[in-house]
Each structure stands twice: as C-alpha cells, then as structure tokens.
HTML snippet that shows the backbone in 3Dmol.js (N, CA, C, O; Angstrom):
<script src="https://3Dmol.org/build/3Dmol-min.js"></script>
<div id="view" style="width:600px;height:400px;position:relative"></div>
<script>
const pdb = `
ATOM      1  N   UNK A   1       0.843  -1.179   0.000  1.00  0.00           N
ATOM      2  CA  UNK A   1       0.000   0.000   0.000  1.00  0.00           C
ATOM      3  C   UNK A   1       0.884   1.237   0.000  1.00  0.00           C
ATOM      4  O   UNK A   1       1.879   1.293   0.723  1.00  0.00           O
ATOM      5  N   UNK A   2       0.561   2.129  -0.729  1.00  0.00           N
ATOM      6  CA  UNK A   2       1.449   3.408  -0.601  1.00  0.00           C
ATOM      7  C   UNK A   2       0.802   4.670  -0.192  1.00  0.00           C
ATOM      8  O   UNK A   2      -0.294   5.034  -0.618  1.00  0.00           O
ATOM      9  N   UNK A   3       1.550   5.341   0.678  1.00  0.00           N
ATOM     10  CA  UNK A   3       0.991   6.224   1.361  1.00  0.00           C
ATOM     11  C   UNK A   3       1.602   7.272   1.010  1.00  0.00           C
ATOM     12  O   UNK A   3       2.661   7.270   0.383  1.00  0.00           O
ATOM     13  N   UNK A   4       0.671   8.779   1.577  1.00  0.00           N
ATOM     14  CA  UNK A   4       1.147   9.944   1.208  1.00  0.00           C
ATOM     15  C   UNK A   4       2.549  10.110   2.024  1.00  0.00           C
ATOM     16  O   UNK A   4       2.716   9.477   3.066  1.00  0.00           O
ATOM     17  N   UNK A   5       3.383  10.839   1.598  1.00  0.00           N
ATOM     18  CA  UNK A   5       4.588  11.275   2.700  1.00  0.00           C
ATOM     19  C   UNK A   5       3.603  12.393   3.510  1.00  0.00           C
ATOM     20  O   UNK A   5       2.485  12.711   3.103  1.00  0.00           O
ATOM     21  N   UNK A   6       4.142  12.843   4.547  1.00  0.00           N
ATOM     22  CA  UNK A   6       3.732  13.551   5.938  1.00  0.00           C
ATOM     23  C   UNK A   6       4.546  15.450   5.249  1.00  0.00           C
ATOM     24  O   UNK A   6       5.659  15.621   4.752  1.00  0.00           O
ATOM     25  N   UNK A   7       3.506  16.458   5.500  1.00  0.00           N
ATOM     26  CA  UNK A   7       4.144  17.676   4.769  1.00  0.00           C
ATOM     27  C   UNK A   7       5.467  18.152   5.673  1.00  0.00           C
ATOM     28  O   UNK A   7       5.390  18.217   6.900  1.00  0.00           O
ATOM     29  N   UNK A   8       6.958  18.549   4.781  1.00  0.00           N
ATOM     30  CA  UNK A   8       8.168  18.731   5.171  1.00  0.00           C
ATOM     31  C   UNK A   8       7.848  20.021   5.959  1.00  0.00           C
ATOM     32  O   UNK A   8       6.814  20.419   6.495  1.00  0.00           O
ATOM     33  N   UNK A   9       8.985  20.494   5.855  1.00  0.00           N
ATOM     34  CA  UNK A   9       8.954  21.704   6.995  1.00  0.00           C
ATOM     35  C   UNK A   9       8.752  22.783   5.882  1.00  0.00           C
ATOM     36  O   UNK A   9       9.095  22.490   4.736  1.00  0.00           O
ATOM     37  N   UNK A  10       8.202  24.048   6.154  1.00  0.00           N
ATOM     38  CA  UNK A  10       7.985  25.333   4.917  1.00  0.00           C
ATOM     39  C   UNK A  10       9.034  25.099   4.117  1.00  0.00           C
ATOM     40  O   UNK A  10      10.123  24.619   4.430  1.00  0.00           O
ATOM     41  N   UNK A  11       8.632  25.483   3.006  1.00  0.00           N
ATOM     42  CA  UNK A  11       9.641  25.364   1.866  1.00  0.00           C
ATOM     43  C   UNK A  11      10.527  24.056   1.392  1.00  0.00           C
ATOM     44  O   UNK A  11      11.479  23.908   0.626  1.00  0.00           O
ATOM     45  N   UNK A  12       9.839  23.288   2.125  1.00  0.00           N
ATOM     46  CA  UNK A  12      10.774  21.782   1.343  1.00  0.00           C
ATOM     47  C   UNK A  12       9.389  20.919   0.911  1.00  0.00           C
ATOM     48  O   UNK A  12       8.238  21.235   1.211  1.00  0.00           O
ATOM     49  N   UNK A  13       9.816  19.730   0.116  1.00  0.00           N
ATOM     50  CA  UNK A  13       8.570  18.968  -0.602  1.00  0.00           C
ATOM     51  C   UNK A  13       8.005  18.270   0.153  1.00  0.00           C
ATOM     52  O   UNK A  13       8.612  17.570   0.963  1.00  0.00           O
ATOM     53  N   UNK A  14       6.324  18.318   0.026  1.00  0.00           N
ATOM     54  CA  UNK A  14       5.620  17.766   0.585  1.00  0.00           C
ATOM     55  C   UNK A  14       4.649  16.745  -0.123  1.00  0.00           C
ATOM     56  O   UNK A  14       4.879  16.086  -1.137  1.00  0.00           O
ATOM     57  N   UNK A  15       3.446  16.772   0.694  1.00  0.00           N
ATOM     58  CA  UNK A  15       2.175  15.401  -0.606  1.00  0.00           C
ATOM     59  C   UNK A  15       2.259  16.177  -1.620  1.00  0.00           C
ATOM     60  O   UNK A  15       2.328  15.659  -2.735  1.00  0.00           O
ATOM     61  N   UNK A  16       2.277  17.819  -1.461  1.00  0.00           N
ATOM     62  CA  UNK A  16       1.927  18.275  -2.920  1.00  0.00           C
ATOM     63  C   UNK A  16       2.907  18.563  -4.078  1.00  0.00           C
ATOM     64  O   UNK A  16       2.655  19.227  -5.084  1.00  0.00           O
ATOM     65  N   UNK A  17       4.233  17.864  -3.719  1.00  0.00           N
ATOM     66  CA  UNK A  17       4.956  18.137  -4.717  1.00  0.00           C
ATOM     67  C   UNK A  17       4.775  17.253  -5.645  1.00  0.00           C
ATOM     68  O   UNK A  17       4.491  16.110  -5.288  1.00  0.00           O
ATOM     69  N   UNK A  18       4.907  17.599  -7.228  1.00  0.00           N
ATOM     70  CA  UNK A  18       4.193  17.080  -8.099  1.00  0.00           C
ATOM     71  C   UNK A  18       4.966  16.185  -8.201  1.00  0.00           C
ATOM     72  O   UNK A  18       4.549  15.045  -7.997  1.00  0.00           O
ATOM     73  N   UNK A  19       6.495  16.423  -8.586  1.00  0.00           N
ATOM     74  CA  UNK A  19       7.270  14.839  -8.468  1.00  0.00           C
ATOM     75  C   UNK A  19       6.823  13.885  -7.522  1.00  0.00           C
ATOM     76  O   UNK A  19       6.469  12.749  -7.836  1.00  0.00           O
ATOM     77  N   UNK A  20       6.832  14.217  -6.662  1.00  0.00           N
ATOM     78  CA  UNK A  20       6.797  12.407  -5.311  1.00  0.00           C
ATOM     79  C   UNK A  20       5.000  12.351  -6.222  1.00  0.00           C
ATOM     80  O   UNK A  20       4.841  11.280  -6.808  1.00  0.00           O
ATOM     81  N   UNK A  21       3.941  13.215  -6.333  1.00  0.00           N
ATOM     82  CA  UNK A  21       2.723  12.209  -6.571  1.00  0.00           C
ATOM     83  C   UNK A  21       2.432  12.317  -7.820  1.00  0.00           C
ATOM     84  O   UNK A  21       1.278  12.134  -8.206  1.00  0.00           O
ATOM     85  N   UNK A  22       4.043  12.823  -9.164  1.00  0.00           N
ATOM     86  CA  UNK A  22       3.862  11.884 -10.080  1.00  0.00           C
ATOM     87  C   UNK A  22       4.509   9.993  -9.903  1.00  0.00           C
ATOM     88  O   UNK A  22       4.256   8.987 -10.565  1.00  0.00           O
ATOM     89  N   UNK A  23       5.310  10.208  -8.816  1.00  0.00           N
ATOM     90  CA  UNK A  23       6.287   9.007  -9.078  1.00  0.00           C
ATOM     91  C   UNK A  23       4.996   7.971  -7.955  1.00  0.00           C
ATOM     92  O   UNK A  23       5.413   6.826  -8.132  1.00  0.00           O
ATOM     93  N   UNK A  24       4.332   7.907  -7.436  1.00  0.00           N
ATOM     94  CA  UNK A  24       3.389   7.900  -6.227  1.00  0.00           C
ATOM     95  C   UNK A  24       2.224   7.005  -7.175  1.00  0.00           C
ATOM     96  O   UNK A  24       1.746   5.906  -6.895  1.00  0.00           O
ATOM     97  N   UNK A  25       1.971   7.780  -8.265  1.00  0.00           N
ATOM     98  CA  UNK A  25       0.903   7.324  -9.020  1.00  0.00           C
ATOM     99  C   UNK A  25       1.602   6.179 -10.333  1.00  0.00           C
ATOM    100  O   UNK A  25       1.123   5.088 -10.639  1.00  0.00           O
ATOM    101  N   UNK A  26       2.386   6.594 -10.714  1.00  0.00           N
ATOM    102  CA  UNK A  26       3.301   5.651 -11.477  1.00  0.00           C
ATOM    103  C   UNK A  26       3.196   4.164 -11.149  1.00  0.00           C
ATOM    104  O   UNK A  26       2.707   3.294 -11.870  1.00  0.00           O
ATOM    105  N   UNK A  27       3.870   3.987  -9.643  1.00  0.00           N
ATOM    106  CA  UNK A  27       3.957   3.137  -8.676  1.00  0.00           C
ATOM    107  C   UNK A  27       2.812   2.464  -8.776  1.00  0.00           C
ATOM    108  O   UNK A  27       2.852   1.312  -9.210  1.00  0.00           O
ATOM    109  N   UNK A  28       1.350   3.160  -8.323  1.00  0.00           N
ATOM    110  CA  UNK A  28       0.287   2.820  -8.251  1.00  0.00           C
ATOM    111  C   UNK A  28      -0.448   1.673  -9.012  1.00  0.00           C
ATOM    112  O   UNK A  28      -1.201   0.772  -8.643  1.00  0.00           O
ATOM    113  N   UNK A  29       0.181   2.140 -10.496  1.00  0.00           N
ATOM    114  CA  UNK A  29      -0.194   1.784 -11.205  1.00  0.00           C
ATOM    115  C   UNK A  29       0.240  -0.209 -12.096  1.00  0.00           C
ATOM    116  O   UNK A  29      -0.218  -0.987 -12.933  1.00  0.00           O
ATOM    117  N   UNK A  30       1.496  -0.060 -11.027  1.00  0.00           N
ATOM    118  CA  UNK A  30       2.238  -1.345 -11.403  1.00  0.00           C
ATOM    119  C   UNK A  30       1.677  -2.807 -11.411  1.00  0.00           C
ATOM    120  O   UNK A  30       2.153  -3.626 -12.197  1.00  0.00           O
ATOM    121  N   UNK A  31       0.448  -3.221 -10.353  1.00  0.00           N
ATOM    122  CA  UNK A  31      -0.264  -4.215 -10.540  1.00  0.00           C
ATOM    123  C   UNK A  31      -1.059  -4.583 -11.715  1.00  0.00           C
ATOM    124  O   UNK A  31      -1.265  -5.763 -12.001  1.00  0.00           O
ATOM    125  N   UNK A  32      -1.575  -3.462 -12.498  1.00  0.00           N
ATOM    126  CA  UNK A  32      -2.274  -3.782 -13.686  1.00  0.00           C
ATOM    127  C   UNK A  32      -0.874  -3.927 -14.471  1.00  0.00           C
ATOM    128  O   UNK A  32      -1.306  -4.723 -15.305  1.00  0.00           O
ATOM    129  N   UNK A  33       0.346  -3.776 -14.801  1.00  0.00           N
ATOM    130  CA  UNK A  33       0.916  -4.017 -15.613  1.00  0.00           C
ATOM    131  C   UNK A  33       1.658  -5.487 -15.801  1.00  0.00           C
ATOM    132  O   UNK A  33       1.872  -6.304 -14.905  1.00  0.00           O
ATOM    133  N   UNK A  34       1.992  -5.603 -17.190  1.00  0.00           N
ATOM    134  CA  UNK A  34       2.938  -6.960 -16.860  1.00  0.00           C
ATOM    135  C   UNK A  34       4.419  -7.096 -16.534  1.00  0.00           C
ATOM    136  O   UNK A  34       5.153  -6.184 -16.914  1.00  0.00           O
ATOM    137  N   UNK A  35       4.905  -8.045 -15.926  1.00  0.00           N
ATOM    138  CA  UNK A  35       6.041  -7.880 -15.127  1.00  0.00           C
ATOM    139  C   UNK A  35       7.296  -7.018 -16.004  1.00  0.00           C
ATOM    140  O   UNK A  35       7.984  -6.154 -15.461  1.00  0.00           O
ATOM    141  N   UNK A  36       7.425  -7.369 -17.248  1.00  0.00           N
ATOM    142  CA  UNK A  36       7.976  -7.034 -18.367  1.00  0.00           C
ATOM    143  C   UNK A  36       8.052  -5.557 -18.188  1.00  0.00           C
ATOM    144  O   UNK A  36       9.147  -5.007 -18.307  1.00  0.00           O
ATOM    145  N   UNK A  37       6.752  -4.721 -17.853  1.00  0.00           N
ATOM    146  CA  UNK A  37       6.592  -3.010 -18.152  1.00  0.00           C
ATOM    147  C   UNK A  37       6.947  -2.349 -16.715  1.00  0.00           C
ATOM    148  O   UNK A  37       6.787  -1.147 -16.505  1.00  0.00           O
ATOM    149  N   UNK A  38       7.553  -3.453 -15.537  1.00  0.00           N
ATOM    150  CA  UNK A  38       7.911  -2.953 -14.485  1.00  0.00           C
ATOM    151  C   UNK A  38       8.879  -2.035 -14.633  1.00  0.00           C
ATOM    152  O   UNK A  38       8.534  -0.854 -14.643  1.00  0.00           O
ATOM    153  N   UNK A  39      10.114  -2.336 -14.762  1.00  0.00           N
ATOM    154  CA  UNK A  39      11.387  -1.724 -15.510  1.00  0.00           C
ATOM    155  C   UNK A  39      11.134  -0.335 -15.763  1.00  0.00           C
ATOM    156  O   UNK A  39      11.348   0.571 -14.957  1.00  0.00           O
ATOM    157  N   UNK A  40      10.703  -0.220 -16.835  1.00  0.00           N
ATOM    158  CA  UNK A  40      10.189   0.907 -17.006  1.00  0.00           C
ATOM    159  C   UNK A  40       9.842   1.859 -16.496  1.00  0.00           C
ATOM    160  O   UNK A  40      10.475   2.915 -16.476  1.00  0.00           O
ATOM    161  N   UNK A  41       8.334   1.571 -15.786  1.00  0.00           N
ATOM    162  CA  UNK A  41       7.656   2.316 -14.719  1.00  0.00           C
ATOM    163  C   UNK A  41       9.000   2.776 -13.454  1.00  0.00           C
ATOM    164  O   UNK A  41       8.998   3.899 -12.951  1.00  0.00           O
ATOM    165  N   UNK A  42      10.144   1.644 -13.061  1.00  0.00           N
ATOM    166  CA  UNK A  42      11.009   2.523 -12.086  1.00  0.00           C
ATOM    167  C   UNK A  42      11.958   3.163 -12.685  1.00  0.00           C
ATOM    168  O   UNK A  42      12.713   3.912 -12.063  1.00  0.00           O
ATOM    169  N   UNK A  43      12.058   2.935 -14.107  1.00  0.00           N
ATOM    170  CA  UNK A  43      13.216   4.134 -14.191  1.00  0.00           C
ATOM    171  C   UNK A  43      12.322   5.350 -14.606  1.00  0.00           C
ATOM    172  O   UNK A  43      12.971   6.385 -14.759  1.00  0.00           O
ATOM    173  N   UNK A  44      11.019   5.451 -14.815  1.00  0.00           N
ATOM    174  CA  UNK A  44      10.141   6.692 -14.684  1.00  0.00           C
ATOM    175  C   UNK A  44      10.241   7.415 -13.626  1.00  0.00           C
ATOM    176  O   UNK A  44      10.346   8.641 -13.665  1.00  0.00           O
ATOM    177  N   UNK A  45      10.210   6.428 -12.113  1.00  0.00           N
ATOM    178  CA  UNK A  45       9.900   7.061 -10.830  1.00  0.00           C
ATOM    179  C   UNK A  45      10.941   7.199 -10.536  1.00  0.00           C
ATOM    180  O   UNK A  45      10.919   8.177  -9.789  1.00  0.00           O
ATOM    181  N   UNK A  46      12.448   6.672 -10.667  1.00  0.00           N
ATOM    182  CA  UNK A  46      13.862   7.270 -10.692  1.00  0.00           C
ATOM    183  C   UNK A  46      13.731   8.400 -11.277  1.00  0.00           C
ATOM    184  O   UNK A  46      13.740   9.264 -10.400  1.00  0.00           O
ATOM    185  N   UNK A  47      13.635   8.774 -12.114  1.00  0.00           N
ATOM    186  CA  UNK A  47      13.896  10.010 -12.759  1.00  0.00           C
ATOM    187  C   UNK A  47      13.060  10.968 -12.079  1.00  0.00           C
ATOM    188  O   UNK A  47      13.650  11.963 -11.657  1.00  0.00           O
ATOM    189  N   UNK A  48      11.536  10.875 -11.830  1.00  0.00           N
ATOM    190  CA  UNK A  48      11.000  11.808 -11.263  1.00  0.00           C
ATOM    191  C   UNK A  48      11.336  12.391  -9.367  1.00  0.00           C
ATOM    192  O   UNK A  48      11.141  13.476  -8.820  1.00  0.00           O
ATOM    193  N   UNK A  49      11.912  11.040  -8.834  1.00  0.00           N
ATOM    194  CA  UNK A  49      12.675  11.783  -7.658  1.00  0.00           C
ATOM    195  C   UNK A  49      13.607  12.468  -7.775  1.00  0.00           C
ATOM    196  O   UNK A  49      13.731  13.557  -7.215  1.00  0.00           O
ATOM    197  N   UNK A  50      14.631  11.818  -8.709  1.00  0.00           N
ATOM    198  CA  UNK A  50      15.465  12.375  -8.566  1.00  0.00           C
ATOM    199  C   UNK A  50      15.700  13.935  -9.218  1.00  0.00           C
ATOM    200  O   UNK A  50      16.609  14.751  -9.062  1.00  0.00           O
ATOM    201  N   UNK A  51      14.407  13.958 -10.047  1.00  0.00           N
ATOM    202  CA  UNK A  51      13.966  15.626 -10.668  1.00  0.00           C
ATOM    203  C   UNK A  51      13.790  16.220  -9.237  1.00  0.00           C
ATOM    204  O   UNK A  51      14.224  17.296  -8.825  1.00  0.00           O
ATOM    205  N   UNK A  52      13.088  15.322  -8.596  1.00  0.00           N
ATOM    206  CA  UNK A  52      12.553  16.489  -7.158  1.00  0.00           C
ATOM    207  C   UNK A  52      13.487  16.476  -6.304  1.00  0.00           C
ATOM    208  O   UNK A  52      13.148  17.241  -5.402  1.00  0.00           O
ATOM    209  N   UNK A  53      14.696  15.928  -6.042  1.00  0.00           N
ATOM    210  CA  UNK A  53      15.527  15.620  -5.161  1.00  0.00           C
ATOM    211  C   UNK A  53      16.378  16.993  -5.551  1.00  0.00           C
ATOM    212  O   UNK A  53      16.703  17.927  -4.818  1.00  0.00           O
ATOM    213  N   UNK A  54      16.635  16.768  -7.044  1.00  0.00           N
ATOM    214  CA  UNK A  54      17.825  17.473  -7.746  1.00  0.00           C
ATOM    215  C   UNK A  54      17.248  19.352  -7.091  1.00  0.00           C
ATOM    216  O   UNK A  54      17.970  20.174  -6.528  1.00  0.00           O
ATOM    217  N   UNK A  55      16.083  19.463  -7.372  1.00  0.00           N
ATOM    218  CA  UNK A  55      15.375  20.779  -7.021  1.00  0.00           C
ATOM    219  C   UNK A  55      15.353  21.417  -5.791  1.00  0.00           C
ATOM    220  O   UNK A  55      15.452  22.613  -5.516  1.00  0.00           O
ATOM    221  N   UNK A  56      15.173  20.209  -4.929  1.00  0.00           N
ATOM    222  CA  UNK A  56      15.334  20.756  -3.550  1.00  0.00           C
ATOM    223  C   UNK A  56      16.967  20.924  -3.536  1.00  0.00           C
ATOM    224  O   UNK A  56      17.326  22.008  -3.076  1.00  0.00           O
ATOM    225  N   UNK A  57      17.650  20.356  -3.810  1.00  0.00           N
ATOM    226  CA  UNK A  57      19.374  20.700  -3.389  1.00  0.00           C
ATOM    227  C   UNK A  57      19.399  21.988  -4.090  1.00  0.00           C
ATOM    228  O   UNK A  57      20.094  22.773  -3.445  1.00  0.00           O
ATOM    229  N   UNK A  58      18.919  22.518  -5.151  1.00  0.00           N
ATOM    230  CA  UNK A  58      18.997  23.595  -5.928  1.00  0.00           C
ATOM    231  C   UNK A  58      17.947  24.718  -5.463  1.00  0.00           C
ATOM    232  O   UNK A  58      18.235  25.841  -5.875  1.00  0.00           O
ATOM    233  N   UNK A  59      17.102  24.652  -4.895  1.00  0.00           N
ATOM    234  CA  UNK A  59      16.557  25.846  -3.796  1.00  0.00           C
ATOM    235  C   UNK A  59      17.367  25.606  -2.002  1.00  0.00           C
ATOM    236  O   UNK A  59      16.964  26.377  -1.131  1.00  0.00           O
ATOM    237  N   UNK A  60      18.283  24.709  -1.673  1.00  0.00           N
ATOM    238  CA  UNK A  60      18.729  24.585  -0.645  1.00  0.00           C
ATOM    239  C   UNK A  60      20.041  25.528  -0.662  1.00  0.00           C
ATOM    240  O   UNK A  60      20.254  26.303   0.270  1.00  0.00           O
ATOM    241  N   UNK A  61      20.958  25.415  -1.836  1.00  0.00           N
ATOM    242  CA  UNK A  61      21.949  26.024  -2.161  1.00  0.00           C
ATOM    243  C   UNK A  61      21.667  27.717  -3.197  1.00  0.00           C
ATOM    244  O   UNK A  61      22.455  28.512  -3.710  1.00  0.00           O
ATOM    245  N   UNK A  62      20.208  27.653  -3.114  1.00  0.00           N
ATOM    246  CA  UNK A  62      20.025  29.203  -3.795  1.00  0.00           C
ATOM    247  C   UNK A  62      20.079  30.306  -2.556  1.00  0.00           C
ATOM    248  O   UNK A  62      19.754  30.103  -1.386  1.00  0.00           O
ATOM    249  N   UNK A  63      20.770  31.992  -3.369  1.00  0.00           N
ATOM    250  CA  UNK A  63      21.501  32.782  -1.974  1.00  0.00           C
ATOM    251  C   UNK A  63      20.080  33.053  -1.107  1.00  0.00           C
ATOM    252  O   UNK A  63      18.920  33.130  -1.511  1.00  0.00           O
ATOM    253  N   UNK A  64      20.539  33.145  -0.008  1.00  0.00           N
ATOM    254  CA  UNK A  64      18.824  33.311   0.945  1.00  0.00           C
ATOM    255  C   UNK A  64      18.267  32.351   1.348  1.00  0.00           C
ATOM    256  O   UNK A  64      17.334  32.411   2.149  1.00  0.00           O
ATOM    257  N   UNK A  65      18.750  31.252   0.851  1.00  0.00           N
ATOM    258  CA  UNK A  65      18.159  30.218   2.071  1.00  0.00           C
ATOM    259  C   UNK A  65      18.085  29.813   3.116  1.00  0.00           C
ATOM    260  O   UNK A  65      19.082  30.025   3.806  1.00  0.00           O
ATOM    261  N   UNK A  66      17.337  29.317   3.546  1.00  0.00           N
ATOM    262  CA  UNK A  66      17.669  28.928   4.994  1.00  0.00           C
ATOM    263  C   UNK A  66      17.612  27.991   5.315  1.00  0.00           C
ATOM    264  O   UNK A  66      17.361  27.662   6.474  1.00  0.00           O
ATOM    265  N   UNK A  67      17.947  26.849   3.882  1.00  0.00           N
ATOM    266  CA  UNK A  67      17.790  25.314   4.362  1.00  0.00           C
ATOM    267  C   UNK A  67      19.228  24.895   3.978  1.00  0.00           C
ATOM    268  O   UNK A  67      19.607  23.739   4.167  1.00  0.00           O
TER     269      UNK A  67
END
`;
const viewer = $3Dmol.createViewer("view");
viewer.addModel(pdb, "pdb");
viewer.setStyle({}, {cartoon: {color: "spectrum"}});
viewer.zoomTo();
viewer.render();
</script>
C-alpha cells in the first residue's frame, strides 16, 4: 500500500509536490501491468525523484536560504 509522505517543513517537498505524486501514481499503477513493463515504470519514478531531489538541493543552495 502506498501512502502519502507527511508535509516537510515550509519550503521543502511535501504530498503536494508534483514529483513524489507523479512518481506515487506511477507506482500505483504497477499491478495492472505486466512484469515485463515494471522496468520501465522505475526508471520513470527514478527520474522523477530524482527531478525532485535534484530541485530541492537547488533551492537549498540558492543565496537566501535557509535550508
């Protein structure tokens, strides 16, 4: 079962960041598929964390932050 993540602290990603509940729904979706189209589907949800991962290090290290 997959659950929402819990909202970060101001300004970092939460349920509503679109990466985690594009990669969230991706996931979701893996029982209707065949084992074959698994693959796939995680290097989709690889890529989409690591889009959101890459973003937060890049508003963490922008001047004025405070994370």
């Amino acid at each position: 079962m997959i659950t929402e993540p819990e909202p970060g602290p101001a300004g970092h990603a939460g349920p509503d960041d679109a990466g985690v509940r594009a990669a969230a729904e991706r996931l979701a979706a893996l029982p209707g598929l065949p084992v074959a189209d698994h693959v796939a589907v995680f290097e989709d949800v690889h890529r989409l964390l690591a889009g959101t991962l890459a973003g937060l290090d890049a508003a963490a290290d922008a001047p004025g932050s405070t994370g």
